[in-house]
C-alpha positions as CSV (number, residue, x, y, z in Angstrom):
1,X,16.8,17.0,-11.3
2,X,16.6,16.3,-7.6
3,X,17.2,12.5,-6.5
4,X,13.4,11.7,-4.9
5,X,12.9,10.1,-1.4
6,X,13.6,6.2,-1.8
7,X,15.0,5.8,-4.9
8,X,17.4,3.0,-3.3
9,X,14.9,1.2,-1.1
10,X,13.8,-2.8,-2.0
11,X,10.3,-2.5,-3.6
12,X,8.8,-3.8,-0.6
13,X,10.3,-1.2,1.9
14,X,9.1,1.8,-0.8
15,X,5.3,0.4,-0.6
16,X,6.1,0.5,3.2
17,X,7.0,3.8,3.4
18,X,4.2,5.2,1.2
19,X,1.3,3.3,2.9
20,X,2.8,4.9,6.1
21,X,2.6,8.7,4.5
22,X,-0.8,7.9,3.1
23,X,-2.1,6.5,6.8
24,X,-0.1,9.7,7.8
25,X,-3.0,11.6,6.2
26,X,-5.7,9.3,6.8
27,X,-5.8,7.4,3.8
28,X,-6.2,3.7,4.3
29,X,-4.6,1.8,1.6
30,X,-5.2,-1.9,0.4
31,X,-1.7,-4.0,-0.9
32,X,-2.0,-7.0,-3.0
33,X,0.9,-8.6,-5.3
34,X,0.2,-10.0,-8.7
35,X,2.5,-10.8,-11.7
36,X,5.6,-9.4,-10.5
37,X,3.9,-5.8,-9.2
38,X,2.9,-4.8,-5.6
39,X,-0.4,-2.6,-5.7
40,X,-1.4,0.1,-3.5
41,X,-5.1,0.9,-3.9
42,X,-6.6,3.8,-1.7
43,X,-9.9,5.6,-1.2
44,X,-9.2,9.5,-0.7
45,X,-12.3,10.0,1.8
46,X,-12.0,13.6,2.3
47,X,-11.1,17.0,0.5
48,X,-7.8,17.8,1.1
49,X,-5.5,20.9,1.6
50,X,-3.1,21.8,-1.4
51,X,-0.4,20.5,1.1
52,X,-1.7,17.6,2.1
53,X,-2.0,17.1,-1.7
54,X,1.5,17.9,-2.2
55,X,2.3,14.9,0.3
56,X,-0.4,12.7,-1.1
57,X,1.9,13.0,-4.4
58,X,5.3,12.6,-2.8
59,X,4.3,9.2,-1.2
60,X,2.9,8.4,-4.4
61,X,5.9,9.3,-6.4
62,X,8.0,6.3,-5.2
63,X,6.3,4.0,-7.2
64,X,7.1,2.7,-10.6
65,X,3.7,4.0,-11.7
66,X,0.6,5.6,-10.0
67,X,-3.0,7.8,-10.6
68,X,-5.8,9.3,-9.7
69,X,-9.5,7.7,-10.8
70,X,-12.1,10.7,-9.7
71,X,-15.3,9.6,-10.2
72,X,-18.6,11.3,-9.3
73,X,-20.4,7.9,-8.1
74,X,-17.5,6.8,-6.0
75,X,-15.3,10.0,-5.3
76,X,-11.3,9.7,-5.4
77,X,-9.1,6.8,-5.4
78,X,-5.6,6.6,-6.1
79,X,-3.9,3.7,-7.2
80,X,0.2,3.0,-7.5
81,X,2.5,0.0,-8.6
82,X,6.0,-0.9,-7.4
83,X,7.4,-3.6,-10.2
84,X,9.8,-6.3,-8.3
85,X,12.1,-5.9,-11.1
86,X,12.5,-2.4,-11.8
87,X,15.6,-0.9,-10.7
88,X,15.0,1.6,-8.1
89,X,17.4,4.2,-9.0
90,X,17.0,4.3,-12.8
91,X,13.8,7.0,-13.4
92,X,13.5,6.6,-17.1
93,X,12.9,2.4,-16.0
94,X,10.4,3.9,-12.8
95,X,8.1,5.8,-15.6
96,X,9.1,9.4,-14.3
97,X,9.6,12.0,-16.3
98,X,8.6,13.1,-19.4
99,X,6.1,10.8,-21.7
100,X,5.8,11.7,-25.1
């Protein structure tokens, strides 16, 4: 398995980083903190390429956990948590990988 792009950043400077690549493809994000997680919600306001999607999903994988919500009423939104606590480099803690 390859190491992925900000394994061994502070929780703060990964939802920095992914909030950039989102903005990077025109997808405005909302942060809040609650309960020990930072939250990244985002309304996907457009169709996008296969690799813009392919970027969409990088910035999204260095969170602890993220999705997609696709509704008909309201379109896409995306959503991703970073835990304070988690350990960066450790992706069986980060949710990655294979879930049963």
């Amino acid at each position: 398995m390859q190491p992925r792009e900000g394994l061994a950043l502070s929780p703060e400077s990964r939802v920095a980083r992914m909030t950039t690549r989102l903005a990077a493809l025109g997808v405005a994000s909302v942060v809040t903190r609650a309960k020990g997680w930072i939250h990244v919600r985002a309304h996907v306001p457009r169709p996008l390429s296969p690799e813009q999607w392919q970027e969409l999903l990088a910035a999204l994988a260095m969170a602890d956990a993220f999705g997609l919500i696709d509704s008909s009423e309201d379109g896409r939104s995306i959503w991703a948590g970073v835990h304070y606590k988690t350990p960066a480099t450790v992706d069986a803690a980060r949710g990655h990988g294979h879930q049963p």
